[in-house]
C-alpha positions as CSV (number, residue, x, y, z in Angstrom):
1,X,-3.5,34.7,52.1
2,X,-3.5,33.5,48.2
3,X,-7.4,35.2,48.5
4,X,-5.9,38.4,49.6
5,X,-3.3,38.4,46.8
6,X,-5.5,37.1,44.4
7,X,-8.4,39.8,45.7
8,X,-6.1,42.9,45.1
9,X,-7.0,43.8,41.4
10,X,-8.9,43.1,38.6
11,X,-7.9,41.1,36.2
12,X,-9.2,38.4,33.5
13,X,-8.9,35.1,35.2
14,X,-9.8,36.6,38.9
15,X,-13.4,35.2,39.8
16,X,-12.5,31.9,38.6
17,X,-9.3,32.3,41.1
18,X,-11.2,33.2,43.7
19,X,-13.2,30.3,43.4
20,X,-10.6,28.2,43.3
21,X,-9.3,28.8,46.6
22,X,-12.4,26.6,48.1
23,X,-10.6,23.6,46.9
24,X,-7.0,25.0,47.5
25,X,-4.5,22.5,48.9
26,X,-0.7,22.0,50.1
27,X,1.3,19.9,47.9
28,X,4.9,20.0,49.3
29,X,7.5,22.6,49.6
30,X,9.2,24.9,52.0
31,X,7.5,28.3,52.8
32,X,9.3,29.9,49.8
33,X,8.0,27.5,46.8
34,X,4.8,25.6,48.2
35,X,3.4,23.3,45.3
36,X,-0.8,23.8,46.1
37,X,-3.5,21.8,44.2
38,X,-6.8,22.7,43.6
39,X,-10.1,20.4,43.1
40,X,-10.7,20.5,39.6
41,X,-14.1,20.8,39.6
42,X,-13.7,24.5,40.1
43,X,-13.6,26.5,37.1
44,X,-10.1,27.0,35.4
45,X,-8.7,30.6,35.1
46,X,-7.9,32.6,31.9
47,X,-5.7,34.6,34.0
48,X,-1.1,35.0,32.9
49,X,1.1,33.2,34.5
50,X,2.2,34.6,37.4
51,X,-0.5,36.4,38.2
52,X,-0.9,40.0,37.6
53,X,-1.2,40.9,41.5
54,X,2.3,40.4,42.7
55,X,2.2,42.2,46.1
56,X,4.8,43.3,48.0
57,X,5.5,42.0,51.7
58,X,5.9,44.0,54.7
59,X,7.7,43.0,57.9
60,X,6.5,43.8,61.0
61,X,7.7,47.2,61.3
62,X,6.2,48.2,57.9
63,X,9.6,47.7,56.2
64,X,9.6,45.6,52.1
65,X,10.8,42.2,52.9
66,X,10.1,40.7,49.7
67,X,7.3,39.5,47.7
68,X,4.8,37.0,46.2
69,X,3.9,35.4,42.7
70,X,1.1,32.8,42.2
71,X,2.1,30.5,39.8
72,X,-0.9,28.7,37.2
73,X,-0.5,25.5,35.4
74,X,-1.1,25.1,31.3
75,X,-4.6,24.2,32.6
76,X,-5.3,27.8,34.5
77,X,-5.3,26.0,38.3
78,X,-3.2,27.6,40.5
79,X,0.2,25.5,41.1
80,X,2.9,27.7,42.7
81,X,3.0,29.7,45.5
82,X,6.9,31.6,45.7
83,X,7.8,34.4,48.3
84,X,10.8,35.8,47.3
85,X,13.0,37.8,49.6
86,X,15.1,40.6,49.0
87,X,16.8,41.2,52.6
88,X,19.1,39.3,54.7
89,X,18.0,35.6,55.0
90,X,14.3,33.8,54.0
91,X,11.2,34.0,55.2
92,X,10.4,31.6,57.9
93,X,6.5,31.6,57.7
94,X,3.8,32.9,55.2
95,X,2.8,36.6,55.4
96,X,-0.4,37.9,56.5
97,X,-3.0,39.6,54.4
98,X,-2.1,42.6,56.3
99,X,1.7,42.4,55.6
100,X,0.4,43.1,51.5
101,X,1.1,45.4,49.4
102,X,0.2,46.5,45.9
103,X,3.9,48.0,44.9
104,X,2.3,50.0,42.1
105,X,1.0,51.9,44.5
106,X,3.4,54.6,47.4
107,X,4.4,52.0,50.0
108,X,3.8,52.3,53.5
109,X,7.7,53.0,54.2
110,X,10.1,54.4,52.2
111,X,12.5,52.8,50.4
112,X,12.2,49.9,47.7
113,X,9.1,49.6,46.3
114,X,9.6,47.2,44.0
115,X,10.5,43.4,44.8
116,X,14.5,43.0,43.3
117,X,16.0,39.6,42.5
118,X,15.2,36.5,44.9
119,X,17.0,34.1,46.1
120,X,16.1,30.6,47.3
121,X,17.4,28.2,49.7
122,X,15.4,24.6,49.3
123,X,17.6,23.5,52.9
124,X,14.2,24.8,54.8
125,X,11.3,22.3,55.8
126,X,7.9,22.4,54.4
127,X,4.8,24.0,55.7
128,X,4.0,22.4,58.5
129,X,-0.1,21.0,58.0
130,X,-0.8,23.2,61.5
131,X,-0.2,26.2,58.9
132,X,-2.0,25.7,56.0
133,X,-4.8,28.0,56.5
134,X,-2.9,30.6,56.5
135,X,-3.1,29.7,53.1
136,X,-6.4,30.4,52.2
């Protein structure tokens, strides 16, 4: 999933991203603010802070349910992973690649098209380690 976010523009910093993900891991965190780590013998990214690509996520019936940043350290790893929410209540797992979407672009639904204010709730549990490859 950070691939498919990271994969949806070009951008300076975005092959070294992309390489990054091989050595992408789960830190802590519930599904709304996972801490990752990555290897650092992958290259470090010249890429802002978040990331340019901030997609949009989709519920299942095609609807904006909030959104994602990727977060970078001073170093230019990637360190934060936040889904934000702009409905009723939090997300309870991590998108799919196919719930994405570039909200520069017309959405699939009508409606907001633009993630609004988030809200988080650190009561939730982490990841669980049976889900982190929905990560990558």
């Amino acid at each position: 999933m950070v691939r498919a976010l990271i994969d949806q523009g070009d951008f300076l910093g975005k092959h070294e991203l992309l390489a990054q993900v091989e050595g992408l891991t789960y830190v802590d965190g519930p599904v709304d603010w996972l801490r990752l780590a990555v290897d650092r013998r992958y290259p470090a990214s010249m890429a802002e802070s978040p990331v340019p690509n901030q997609p949009t996520v989709l519920d299942e019936s095609g609807e904006p349910f909030g959104g994602l940043l990727l977060w970078l350290n001073a170093e230019g790893y990637i360190d934060y992973l936040e889904y934000h929410w702009f409905r009723d209540g939090p997300p309870t797992r991590l998108p799919t690649p196919d719930q994405l979407v570039d909200w520069r672009r017309p959405p699939r639904s009508r409606g907001v098209t633009r993630p609004g204010r988030h809200r988080t709730d650190r009561s939730r549990a982490d990841v669980s380690p049976d889900r982190l490859s929905d990560l990558t």
